[in-house]
N, C-alpha and C positions, 0 to 999 in steps of 0.2 A: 462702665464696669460690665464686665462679660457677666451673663446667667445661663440658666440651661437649657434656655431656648432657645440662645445662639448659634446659626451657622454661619460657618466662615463664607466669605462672598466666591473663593476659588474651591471647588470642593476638589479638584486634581492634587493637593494635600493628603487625600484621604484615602485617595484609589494607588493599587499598585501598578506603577508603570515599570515595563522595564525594556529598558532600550533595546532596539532591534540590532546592535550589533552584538548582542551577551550570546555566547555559543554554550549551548548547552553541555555538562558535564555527564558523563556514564560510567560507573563504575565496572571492572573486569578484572577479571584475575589474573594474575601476572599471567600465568600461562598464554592467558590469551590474547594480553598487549605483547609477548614476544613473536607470538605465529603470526600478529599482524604485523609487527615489525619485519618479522622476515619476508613474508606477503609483498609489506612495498616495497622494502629492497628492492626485490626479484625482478617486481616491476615496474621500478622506477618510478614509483607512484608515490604521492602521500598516503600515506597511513586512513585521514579520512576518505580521502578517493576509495579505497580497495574496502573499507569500510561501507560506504555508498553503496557501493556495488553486489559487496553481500545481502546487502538487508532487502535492495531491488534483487535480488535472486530470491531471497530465501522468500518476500512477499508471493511473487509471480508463483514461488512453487508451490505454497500453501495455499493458493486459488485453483491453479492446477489440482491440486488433489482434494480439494474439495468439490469442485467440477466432478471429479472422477466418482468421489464418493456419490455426488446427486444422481451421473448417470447408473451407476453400479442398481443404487434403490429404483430408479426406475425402470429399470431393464425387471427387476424385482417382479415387480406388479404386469403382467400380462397385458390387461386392457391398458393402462397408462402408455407403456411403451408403446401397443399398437397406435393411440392417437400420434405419441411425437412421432413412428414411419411416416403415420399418413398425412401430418403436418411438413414432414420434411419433405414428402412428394412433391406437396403442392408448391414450395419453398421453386422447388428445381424445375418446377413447370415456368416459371418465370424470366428462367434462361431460354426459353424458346418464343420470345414475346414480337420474335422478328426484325426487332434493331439489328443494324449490324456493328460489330465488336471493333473498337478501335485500337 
């Protein structure tokens, strides 16, 4: 007889699994599953493909302007900016180390 000090010998009963081929679900407005419809059309793509492709755009760009934003603040600040010139100086001193370039 079971009591409530019982645990089952498998605890994988108990944990949620979920199979590695379940493709995850996003909701969108119609609007926006037709311009992506059109999208593949156009180019001959799946719909996920051109999907993919935005969101690796749209990432890249939101790093980009955050980049821009950090440099923007440090340019801000006088002394800050002067270390990263004279950081970057020494950066390009390294280009003259005397190897030659293949």
């Amino acid at each position: 007889m079971y009591t409530d000090s019982y645990t089952p010998p498998y605890t994988c009963y108990n944990t949620s699994v979920k199979p590695e081929s379940r493709t995850p679900n996003v909701r969108i407005s119609p609007h926006a599953h037709e311009l992506l419809r059109q999208l593949a059309e156009e180019e001959q793509a799946s719909m996920q493909a051109v999907l993919d492709r935005a969101i690796e755009r749209y990432r890249r760009e939101s790093f980009l302007r955050a980049a821009n934003s950090d440099f923007q603040a440090l340019k801000g600040d006088p002394r800050a900016w002067k270390q990263e010139v004279q950081e970057r100086q020494l950066w390009e001193q390294t280009l003259a180390d005397g190897l030659d370039k293949k």
